[in-house]
N, C-alpha and C positions, 0 to 999 in steps of 0.2 A: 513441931512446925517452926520454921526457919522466920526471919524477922521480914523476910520478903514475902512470903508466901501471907504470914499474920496481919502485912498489911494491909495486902490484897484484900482478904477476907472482911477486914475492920471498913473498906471504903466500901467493898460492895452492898456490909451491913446497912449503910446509911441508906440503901434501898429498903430496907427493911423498915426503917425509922419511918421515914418518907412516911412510907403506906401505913404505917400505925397509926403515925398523926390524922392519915385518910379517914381510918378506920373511927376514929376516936371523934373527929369533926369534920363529917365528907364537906368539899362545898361543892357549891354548884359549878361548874369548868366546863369548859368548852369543849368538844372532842375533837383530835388535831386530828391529821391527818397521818401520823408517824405508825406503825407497825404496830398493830396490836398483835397481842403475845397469843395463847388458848383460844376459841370459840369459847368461850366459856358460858357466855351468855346463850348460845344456842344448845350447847351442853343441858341448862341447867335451868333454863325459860321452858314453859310448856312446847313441845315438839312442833304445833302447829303455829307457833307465834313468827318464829324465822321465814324469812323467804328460801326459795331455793336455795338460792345463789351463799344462802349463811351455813346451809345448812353442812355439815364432814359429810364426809364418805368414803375417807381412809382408814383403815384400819377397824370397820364396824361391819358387820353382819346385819343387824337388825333395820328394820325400816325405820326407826329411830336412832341415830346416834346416842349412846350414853354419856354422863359425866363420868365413866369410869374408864376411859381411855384419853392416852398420855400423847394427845397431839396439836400440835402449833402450827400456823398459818400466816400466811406472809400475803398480804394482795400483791397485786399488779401495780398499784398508786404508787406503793412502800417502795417495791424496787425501781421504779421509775425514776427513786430519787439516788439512787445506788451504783455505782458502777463496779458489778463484781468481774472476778477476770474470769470466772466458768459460774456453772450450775451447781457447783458444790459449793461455791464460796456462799451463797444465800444459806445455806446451811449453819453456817458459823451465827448466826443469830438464834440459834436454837437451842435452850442446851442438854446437855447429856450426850453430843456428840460433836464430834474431832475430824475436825477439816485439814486436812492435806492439801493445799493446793499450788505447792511453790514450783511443780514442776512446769504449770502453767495451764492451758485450758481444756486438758485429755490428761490420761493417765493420774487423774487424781484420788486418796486415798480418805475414805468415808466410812465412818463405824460408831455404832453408838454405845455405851451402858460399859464398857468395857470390854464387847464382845467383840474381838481384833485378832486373835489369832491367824495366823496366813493372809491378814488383810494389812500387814504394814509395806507391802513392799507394793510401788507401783503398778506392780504386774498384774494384783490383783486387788486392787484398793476398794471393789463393791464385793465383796466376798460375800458377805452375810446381810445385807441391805438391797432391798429394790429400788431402782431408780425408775420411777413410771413417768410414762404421760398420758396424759388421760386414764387414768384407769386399769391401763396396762403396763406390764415390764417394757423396758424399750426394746431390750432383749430376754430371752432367759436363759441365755448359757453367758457363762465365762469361761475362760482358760488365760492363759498365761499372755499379760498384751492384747487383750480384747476385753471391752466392757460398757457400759451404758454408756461411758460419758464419749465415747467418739461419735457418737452418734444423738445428741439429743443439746441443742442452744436452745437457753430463754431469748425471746425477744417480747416485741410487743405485742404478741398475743397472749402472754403470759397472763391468766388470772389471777391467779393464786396457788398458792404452793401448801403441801398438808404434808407435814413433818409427822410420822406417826414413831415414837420409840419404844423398841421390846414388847412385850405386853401381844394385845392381838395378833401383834405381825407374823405370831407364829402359823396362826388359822386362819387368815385373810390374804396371807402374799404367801407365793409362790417357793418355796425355798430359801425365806430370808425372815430368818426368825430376828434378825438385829434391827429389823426397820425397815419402814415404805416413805419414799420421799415423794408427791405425786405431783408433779406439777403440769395443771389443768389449763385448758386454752376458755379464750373468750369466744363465744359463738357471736354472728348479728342478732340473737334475742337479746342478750344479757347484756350486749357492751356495743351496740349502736350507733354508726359515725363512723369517720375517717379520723386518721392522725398520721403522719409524719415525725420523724424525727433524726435529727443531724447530732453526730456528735464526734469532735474532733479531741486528743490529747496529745499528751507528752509521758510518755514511760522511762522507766529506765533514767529517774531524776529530772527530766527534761531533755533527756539527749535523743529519744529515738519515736515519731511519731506514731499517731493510732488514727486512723478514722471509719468512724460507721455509720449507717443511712439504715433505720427502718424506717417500716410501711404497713399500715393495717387499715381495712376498710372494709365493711358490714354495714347490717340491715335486713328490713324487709321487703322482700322481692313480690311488688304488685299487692295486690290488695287479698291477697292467700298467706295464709299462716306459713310460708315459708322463707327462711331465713340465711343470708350468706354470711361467711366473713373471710376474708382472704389476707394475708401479710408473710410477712418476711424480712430479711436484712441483709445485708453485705459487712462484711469489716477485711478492712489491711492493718496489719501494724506488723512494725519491725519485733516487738515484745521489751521485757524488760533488759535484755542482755542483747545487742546487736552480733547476729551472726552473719551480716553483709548480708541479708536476703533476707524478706519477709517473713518472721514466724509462722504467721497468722493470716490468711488472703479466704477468702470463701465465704459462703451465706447460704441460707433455706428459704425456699417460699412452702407454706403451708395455710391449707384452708379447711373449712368444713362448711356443709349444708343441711340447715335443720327443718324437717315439717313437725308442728306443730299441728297435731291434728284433730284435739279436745281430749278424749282420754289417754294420751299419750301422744308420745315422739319417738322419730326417728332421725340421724344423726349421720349423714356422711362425713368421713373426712379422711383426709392425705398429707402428704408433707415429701420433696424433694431436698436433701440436704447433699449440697456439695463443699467437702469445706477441704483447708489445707494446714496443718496445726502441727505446729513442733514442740518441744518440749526444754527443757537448758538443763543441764550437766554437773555433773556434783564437782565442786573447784576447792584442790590443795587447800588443806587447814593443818593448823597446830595445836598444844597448848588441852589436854585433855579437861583439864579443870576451865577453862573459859575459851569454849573452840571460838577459834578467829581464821581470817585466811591467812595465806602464810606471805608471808613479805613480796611483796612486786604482785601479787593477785590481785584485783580490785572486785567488788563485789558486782560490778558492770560488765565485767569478762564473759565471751562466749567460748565454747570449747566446743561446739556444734561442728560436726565438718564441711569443709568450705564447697564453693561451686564448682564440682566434680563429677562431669557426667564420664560414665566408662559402660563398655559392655561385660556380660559375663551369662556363665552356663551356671541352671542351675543343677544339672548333673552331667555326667560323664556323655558324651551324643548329644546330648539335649540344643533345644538351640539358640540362639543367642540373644540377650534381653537387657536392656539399658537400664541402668542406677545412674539416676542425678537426686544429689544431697537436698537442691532445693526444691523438691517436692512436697519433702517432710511425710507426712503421714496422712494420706489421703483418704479422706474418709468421705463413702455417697451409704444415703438411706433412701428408700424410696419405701414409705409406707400408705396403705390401703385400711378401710375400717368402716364397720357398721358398727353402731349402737342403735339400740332399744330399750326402751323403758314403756310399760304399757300398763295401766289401772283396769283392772278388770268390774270394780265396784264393790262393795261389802269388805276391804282389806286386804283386796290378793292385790297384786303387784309383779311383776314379771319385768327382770332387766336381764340384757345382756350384748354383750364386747366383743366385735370379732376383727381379728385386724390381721392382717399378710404384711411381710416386712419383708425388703431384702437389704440387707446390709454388706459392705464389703467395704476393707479399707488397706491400700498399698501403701505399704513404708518402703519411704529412702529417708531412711534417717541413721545419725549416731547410734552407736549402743556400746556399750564398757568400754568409756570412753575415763581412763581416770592413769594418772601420772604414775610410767613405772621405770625402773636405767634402762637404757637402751642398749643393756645384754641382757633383759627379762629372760627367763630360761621359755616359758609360753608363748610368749609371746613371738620369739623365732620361729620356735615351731610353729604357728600360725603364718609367718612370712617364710614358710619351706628354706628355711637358712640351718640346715645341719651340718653342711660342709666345712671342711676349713679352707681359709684364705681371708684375704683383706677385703673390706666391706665398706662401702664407703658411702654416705648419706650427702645429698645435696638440696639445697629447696628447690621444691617444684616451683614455686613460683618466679625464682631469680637463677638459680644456677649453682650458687655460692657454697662452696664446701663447706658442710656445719660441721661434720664426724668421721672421723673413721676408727674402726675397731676390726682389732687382729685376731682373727681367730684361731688355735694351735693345738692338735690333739680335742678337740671338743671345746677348750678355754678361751672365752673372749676378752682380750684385753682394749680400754680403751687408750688409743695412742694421739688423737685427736679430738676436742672437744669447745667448737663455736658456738654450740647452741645455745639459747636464750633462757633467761630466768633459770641459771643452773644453782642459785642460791635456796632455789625452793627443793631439789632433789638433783643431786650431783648424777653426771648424766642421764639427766632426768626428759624424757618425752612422752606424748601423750599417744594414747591407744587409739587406732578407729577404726569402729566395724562398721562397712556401709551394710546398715540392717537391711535385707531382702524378706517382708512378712506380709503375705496376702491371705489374711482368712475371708471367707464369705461363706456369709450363715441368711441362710431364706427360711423364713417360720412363719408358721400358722396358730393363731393363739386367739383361745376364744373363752370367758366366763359369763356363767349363765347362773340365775338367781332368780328365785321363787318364794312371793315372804306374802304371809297371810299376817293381818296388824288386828287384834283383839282392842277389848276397851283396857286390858291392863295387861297388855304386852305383845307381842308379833314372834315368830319363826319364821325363818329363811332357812332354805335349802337350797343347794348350786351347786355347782364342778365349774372345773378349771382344764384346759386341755390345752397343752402345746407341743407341739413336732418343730424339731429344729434339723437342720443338717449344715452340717460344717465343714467346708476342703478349705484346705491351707494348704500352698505351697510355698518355701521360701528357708528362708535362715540366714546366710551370709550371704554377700554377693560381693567379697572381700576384704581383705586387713592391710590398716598401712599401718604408719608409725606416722605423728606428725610432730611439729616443734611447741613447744611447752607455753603458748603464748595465748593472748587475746585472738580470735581468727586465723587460729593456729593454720601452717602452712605444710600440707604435706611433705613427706621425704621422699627422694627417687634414689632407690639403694642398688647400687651394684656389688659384685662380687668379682676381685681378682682373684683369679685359680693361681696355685703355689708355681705354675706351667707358663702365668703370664697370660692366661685365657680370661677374658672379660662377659661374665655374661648378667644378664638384667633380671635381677630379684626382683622388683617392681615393673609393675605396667606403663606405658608412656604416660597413663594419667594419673599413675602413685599408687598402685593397691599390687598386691602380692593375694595369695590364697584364692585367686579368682577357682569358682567352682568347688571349692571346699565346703561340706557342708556344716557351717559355724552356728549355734544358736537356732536349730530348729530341724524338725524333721517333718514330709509331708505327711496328713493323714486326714482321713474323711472321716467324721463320725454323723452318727442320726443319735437325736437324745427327744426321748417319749416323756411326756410326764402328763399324767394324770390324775386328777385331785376328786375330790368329793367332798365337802361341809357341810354344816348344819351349825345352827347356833340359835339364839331367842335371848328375850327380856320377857320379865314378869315381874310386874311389882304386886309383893306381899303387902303389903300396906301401901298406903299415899304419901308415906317418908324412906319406906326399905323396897329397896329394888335389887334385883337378880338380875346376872347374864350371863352368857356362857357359850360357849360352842368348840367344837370338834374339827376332827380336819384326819383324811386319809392320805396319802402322796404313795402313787407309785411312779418310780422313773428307771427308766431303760438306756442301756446306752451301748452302744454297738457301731463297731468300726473299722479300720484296719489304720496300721501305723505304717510308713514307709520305713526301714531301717536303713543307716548309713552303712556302707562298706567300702572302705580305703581300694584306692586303686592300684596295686600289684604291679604295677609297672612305672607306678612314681618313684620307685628305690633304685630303679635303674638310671646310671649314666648317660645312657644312650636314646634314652627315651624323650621325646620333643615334647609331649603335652598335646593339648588342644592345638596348636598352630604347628606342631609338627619341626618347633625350632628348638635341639636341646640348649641353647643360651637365653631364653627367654623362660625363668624358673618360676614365674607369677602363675601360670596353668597349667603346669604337671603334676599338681596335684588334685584335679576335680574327681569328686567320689562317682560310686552310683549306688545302686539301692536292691538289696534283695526282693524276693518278695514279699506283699504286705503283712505284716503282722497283727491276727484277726482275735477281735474280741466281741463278750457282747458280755455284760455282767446288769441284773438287774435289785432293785432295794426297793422296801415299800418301810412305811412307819407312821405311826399316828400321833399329831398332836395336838392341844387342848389349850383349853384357856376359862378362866370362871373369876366373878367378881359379885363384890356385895356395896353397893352404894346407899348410904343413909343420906336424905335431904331434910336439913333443918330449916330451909326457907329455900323459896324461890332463889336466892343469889346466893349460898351456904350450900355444899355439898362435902363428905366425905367418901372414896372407895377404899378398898383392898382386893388386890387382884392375885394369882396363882397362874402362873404358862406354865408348860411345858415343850418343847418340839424337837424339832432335830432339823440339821443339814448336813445334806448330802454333798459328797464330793463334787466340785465342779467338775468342768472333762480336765482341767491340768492333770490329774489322777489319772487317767484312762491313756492322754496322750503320755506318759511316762513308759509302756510296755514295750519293750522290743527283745526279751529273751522270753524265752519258754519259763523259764525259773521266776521270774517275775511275774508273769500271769497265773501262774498255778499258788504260789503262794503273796501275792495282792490282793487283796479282796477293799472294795469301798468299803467301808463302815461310817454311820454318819455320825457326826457331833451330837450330843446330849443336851441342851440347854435350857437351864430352871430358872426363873425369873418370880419373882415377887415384888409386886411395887407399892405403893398404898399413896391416901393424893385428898391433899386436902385442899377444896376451889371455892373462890371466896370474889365476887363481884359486887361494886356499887358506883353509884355517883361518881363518876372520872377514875374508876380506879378498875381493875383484874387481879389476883393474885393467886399462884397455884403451887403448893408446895406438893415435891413427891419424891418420898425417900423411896428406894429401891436395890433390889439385891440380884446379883446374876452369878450363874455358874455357867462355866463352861469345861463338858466335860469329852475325851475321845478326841481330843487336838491333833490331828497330822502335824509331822512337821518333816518338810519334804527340804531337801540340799543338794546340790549339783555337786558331781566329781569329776574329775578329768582323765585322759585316761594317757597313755604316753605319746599315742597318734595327734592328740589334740580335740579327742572327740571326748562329749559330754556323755555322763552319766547319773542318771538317780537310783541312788542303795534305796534298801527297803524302808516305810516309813515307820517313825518312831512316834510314841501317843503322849497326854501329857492334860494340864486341868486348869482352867484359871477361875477364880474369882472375884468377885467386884461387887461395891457395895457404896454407898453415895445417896445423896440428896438432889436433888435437881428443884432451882427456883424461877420463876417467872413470875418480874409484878410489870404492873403499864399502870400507874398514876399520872392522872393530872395535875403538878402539883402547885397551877396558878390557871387563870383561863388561857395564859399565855404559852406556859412551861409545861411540858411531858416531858416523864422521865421511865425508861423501861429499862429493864435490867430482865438478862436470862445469866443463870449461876449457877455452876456444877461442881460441888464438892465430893471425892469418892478416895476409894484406898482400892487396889488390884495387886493380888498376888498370882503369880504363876506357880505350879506344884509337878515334882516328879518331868519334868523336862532330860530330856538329853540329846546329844548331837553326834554326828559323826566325827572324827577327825581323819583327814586327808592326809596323811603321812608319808604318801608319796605319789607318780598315778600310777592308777588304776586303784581296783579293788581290792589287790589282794593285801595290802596291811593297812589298810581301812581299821580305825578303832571307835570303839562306843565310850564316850563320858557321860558324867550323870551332872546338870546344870544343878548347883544349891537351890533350892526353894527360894525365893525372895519377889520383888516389887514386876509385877508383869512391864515391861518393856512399851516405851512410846505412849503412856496409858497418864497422862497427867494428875496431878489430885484436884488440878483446881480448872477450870476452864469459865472463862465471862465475858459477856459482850452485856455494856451500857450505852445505850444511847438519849441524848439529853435531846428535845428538838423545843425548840422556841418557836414561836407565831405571833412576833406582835400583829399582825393584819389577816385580812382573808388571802390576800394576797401576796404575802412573804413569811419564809419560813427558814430555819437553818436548823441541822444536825451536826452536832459532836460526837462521835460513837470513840468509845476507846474497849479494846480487847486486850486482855490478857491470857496467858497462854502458862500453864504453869512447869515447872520443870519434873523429864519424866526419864526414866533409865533408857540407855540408848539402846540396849539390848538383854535377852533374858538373863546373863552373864549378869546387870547391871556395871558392868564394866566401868562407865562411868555415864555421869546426867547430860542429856541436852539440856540447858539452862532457860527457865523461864524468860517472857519477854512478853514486851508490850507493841500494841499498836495503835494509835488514832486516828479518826479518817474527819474529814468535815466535808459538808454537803449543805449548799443554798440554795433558793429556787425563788424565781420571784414571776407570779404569773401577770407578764404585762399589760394583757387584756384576755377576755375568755377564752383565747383562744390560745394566745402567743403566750409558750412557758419559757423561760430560760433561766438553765442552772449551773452552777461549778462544782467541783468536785475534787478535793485532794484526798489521796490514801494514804495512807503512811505519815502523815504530816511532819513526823521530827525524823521519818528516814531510819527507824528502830532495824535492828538486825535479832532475826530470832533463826535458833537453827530449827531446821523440820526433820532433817534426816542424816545419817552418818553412810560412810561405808569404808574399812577398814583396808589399810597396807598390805599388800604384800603383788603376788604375780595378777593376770588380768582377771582370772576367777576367780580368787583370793578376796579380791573387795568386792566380791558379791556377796559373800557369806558374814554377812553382819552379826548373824548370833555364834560365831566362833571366838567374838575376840573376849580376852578375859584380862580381872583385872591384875593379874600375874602379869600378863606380857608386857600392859600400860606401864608396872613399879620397874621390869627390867628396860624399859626404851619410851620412858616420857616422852620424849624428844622427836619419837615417829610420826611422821608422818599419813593425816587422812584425810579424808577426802567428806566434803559437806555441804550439805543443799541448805539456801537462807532463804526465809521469805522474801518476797517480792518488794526492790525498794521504791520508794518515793514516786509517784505519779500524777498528773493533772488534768484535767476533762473538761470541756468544754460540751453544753449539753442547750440545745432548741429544739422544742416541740409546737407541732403546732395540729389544733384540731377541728375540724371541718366540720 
């Protein structure tokens, strides 16, 4: 262990210290109001002592929650004081799992215990995790660029959030044996009143504004047990990186309606989300031992493409459909839902969840968007420029001739070169694909639960049932090149023929490849799944308690894929395109599509879970738990089929995951503390790589398997450690190895000299050893409070290669709040307070699908070309908030 990492450890000890002293002479302290860590006290109080509102509900079977499950809870107050930039970032308070979220308030990357395989890359960052609300998946499919987080903001109707890690999630959620994150709305019973809330900042250091307005308002409606509550929000902001146009514009209204009707309830609710969210772009770095950007970058840089609306086909016929940039990624939900919960008397109990959803979300946004010369060999191909002759680059937005380069026998020389920041990569420009991706997925999803509760333990029995169906149209809707810069500026590229003939590689609005089909292929699938559990508690004695339950999954998944096929008459001279003009080379090459490519492949697998909890006192508990489960391929799998030979020899097979945790929870007088060492394997790893092929069309070779695993301690204390000062600490120490890995290598395109290597055994990739979040919160009064939170982030190999480390880093955020009178709150808020730079993500030199493949780079290639060039995403810099509330 390195002298950074030992320090880390030695400061977060003093948490440890803290609570000994607790332990050794509690005193009497007040309880703040700052995040408490565990339910612990409801954990480990008699069952009926809590009210509802304390009582878990994540991650448990039994009509009593156990102290032998590993989950954290955050209220609605806590984050109030918080200003996170997504749903994941509340996560970062938890530990045993690894927050992703520099790409900004979509696309972010969440996993707990070590269990990350296929889940580091944006695409699919909830791989192995459910993100609920209320009770349910937001969704329950992924694929590649679709996932919960487009579709689910906290605001203020946010209760509370139940962080459950490994352990039950195997037989309680849906397909996600790494974790259920649930975060729960407030009803008009629970949370009563009106409130408002305004809240203006400054991002991106202070350069680029944010403002947001919510609204929530509940109660009891007349003098009947029936109950409303209704809220929502709005926000704009520019984001932390100005890309001349809003990141961020959009809001949800959402409500629910409860009867309360004596032996039960019933529970409408809904939610409209309309939101518009971008994401920022991985920016030139250097220097592999301490990545930095590379000279003339600034860490404020946008590389987003600018305001450019154009038309385009998405196939050959087809007909004509508008891409503008400042769209971004348009994401609407419109969700529906029943609950029930109903006591029948003597113990039985009857709940269940039905919800319809339709989700759909249109991208015009970037996509491999990363600095390559501007004779990339791919990247031409992508701007249909195989010809020879003189080619010539001018800015779209001014005119001004930045390049020209000669082309001769196939060789492109550059013989001019104005372009900008050429000190970062000699005829260096940036990639952009205006991404064309519209998936929409309508689902029906219902759990249903039946629990009889004895004097010395309860049974529950339920199923889970969800139908999903999913068309996706889209992929490219064209390729330009743009200038290497902040707000980078399109290029308009012509082509002098050797004849003196002039004709327009680029469109009037700068894109080439119009109707190409780049990055995606259409396809409809239906995905079936249906569950069945069982589980119970019984306590042997009045100190040793039991639990345990089971879990069946079958899922189905059937579809057809569209297949790309080049159009035959784009090789000809004489052939005009879509517009029928042979000078105009941006649309003679749109594809079309044979026909569908049909599958159905179905998997079923059982798994389990058992613990044994001893209680030596009301506030003293120990477990030890045993899971096992599996996951199932998400559809990325299924959408990967487009030959015969791939479907006959594909088959899903699910991951294997064993877990064991054990967890000792310890409450009193002003203090919580929850120690829980824990082990995971992860076995059966797909590991799926994109190839190219000479046309410029994608390809996936067959998948190669592989094993990781991980082993760690996970801490949580929350002492008081004056009536004034709370001090909470969550802290994750762990070791992960990755085993038997290997990769393709791309040798040339296409397939056919395609090679297999074998990756050395070593440190599993992006998997840190150390992860912490502390927060200090002081209250000299009833009325003021302030927060110090500082995070660190430990350093973790960049890829399974271990190539070389992203470097550890810190952050500190500070948070005060002063409630002016009952009613009127106002608070500030800075993040990042000293402006730390940590890296989140890498992605490696060479052509434009070249730095997608982040586990090819090795540390051979690093000792021959130190000096290369790559490309890296930083956490988010420095930000300020301005925050009124006020409650009615």
């Amino acid at each position: 262990m390195k002298a950074q990492d030992l320090l880390v450890t030695i400061i977060h000890g003093s948490a440890f210290g803290a609570l000994a002293v607790a332990l050794a002479a509690p005193a009497a302290a007040q309880t703040t109001d700052a995040m408490r860590m565990p339910a612990t006290a409801a954990a480990l109080n008699d069952a009926s002592a809590p009210s509802s509102e304390d009582i878990i509900v994540t991650g448990t079977l039994s009509a009593r929650a156990p102290a032998s499950v590993a989950v954290s809870t955050l209220t609605g107050d806590a984050v109030a004081q918080l200003t996170p930039q997504s749903a994941a970032d509340l996560l970062r308070n938890v530990p045993g799992i690894y927050v992703n979220s520099a790409l900004g308030e979509i696309r972010n990357v969440v996993y707990s215990r070590g269990i990350s395989a296929n889940s580091n890359e944006a695409a699919s960052g909830y791989y192995y995790v459910s993100l609920q609300e209320d009770g349910l998946p937001v969704t329950n499919v992924t694929f590649n660029n679709y996932g919960p987080d487009f579709f689910y903001r906290q605001d203020l109707g946010l209760q509370r959030l139940e962080a459950l890690r490994g352990g039950t999630a195997t037989i309680t959620g849906p397909n996600a044996p790494g974790g259920i994150f649930n975060y729960i709305s407030k009803t008009g019973k629970n949370s009563p009143g009106a409130e408002v809330r305004a809240r203006v900042g400054l991002e991106g250091d202070g350069r680029n504004p944010y403002y947001r307005g919510d609204l929530i308002f509940g109660g009891k409606i007349g003098s009947q047990d029936l109950y409303y509550s209704v809220g929502g929000f709005y926000r704009y902001s520019i984001g932390s990186r100005d890309p001349g146009y809003p990141l961020n514009r959009g809001g949800q209204i959402k409500g629910n309606l409860v009867w309360d009707y004596g032996d039960g309830d019933v529970q409408f609710y809904g939610k409209y989300l309309d939101d518009h969210n971008g994401f920022n772009e991985f920016l030139p770095a250097r220097n592999f031992d301490k990545p930095d950007l590379a000279p003339g970058i600034s860490r404020y840089d946008s590389f987003l493409i600018p305001r450019s609306r154009h038309d385009f086909v998405e196939t050959l016929g087809g007909p004509k459909k508008s891409w503008d940039g400042r769209n971004l990624v348009h994401s609407t939900a419109i969700v529906f839902g029943i609950k029930n919960e109903h006591d029948f008397g003597d113990g039985w109990t009857i709940r269940n969840n039905l919800k319809l959803s339709q989700n759909k979300a249109q991208w015009n946004s970037s996509a491999v968007t990363f600095a390559v010369p501007i004779t990339d060999f791919l990247a031409n191909i992508l701007l249909n420029k195989p010809a020879d002759g003189l080619y010539s680059y001018r800015d779209h937005a001014t005119g001004q001739l930045l390049a020209q380069v000669q082309q001769t026998a196939g060789v492109p020389t550059v013989t001019l070169n104005n372009l900008p920041n050429q000190q970062v990569l000699a005829d260096g420009v940036l990639t952009q694909t205006a991404f064309n991706f519209n998936p929409r997925v309508r689902e029906v999803m219902d759990q249903f639960a039946l629990s009889k509760r004895f004097d010395r333990g309860s049974v529950t029995l339920g199923g889970f049932f969800a139908n999903s169906h999913v068309k996706q149209r889209g992929g490219g809707a064209g390729f330009a090149l743009a200038t290497l810069e902040d707000q980078p500026h399109l290029l308009d590229i012509t082509r002098t023929a050797p004849d003196g003939l002039v004709q327009q590689v680029t469109s009037p609005e700068g894109f080439a490849g119009i109707g190409q089909r780049f990055l995606g292929n259409p396809f409809d699938t239906k995905q079936l799944q249906a569950s069945v559990f069982g589980g119970g508690d019984f306590e042997i004695t009045e100190a040793l308690k039991i639990d345990g339950g089971i879990r069946y999954d079958y899922i189905r998944a059937k579809g057809s894929n569209s297949v790309q096929v080049g159009n035959p008459l784009s090789a000809s001279p004489t052939y005009g395109g879509i517009d029928g003009d042979v000078n105009t080379l941006y649309d003679n090459f749109a594809a079309t599509y044979v026909r569908p490519f049909n599958y159905r492949f179905s998997l079923d697998y059982v798994s389990f879970s058992g613990a044994l909890t001893y209680t030596f006192s009301r506030d003293t508990a120990i477990y030890a738990r045993y899971s096992q489960g599996k996951k199932a391929p998400d559809l990325t799998f299924f959408q990967a089929y487009d030959t015969l030979d791939e479907l006959n020899n594909l088959t899903p097979i699910p991951q294997k995951i064993q877990q064991i945790e054990a967890g000792l929870r310890h409450s009193g007088t002003g203090f919580n503390v929850v120690l829980t060492p824990f082990y995971s394997k992860l076995s059966n790893v797909g590991s799926a790589q994109l190839g190219t092929r000479a046309d410029g069309t994608a390809y996936t070779p067959p998948t190669l398997f592989s094993s990781t695993t991980t082993y760690g301690i996970e801490f949580e204390g929350d002492v008081d450690l004056l009536d004034t000062l709370n001090l909470r600490t969550a802290l994750t120490l762990q070791k992960s190895r990755s085993t038997d890995f290997s990769l393709y290598v791309f040798n040339g395109p296409g397939e056919a000299d395609d090679t297999i290597t074998s990756v050395p055994d070593g440190d599993q990739d992006n998997t840190p050893k150390i992860m912490s979040t502390s927060a200090l919160t002081y209250k000299p009064t009833e009325r003021l409070s302030g927060m110090l939170t500082w995070r660190y982030m430990g350093k973790r190999p960049a890829n399974r290669y271990n190539a070389f480390n992203l470097p550890g880093y810190h952050e500190v955020d500070m948070a005060v709040n002063f409630d002016v009178t009952d009613q009127l709150t106002v608070g500030a808020n800075v993040n990042n307070i000293f402006n730390s730079r940590g890296v989140l993500s890498f992605s490696p030199s060479g052509s434009v699908l070249a730095a997608l493949d982040r586990q090819a780079l090795t540390k051979a290639q690093i000792a021959a070309d130190p000096n290369q060039l790559f490309s890296i995403l930083q956490n988010p810099p420095r930000s300020f908030f301005l925050t009124a509330g006020y409650k009615f």
